[in-house]
C-alpha positions, -999 to 999 in steps of 0.1 A, spaced: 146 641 489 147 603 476 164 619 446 191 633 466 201 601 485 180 618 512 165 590 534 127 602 546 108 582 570 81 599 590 90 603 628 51 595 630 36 570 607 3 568 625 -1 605 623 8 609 589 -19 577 579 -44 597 599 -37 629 578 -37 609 546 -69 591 554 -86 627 566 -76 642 534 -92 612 514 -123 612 536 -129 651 527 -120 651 488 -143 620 488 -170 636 505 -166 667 480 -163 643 451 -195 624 460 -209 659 464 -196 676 431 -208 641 413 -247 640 426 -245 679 420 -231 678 383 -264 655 373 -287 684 381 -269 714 370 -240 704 348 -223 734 347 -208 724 389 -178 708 373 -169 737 355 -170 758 387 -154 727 408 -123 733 384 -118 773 393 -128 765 429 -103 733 435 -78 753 418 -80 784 445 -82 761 475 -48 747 458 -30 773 462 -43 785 499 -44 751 516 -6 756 523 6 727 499 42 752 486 43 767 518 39 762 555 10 777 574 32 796 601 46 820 576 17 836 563 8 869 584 -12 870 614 -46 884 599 -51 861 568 -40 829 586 -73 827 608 -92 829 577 -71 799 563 -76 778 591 -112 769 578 -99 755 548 -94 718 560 -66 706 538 -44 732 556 -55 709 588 -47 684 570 -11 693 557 -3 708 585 -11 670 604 12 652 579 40 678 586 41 670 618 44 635 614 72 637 592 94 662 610 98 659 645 108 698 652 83 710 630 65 738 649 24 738 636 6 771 642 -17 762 678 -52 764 655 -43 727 637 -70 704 648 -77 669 639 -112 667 654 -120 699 630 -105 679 598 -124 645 613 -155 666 616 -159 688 583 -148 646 564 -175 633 583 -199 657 575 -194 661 541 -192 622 537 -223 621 553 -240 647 532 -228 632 496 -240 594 503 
């Protein structure tokens, strides 16, 4: 948008730095996890790659949550970047409609946990 003289400001900066943080929170908890796992069996980072690259393209990064069908959207709600997108969306635009299973506590919990786990 900056490109086309576009001004974006989030409507909600807190709630956009909350997703941002989250999202950091749970790729470092993977990381830290991929990284103690890849001394022991160093073949993980090979299947990190395939799996990061599948959870790319479900999380909901080129397209919003609300649009894909009823059935297969329950099962992307327990990917926790699409919590996580879906939280930054809503901060930025202010009649932005997120699908009612967007929770922060999930996203806060699966960061924790995994945080806690790799350390």
């Amino acid at each position: 948008c900056w490109l086309y003289g576009m001004d974006v400001e989030p409507t909600s900066p807190l709630l956009v730095m909350l997703g941002f943080f989250l999202l950091w929170a749970f790729s470092t908890g993977i990381s830290l996890i991929l990284s103690a796992g890849s001394t022991i069996v160093p073949e993980i980072g090979q299947i990190a790659k395939i799996v990061s690259m599948w959870l790319f393209y479900i999380s909901g990064v080129m397209y919003p949550i609300f649009i894909v069908p009823e059935p297969y959207r329950s099962w992307l709600l327990y990917n926790p970047i699409v919590h996580a997108l879906e939280i930054m969306r809503i901060g930025y635009f202010p009649a932005y409609h997120a699908y009612e299973g967007i929770s922060i506590s999930y996203l806060s919990l699966i960061s924790a946990a995994l945080v806690t786990f790799g350390l």
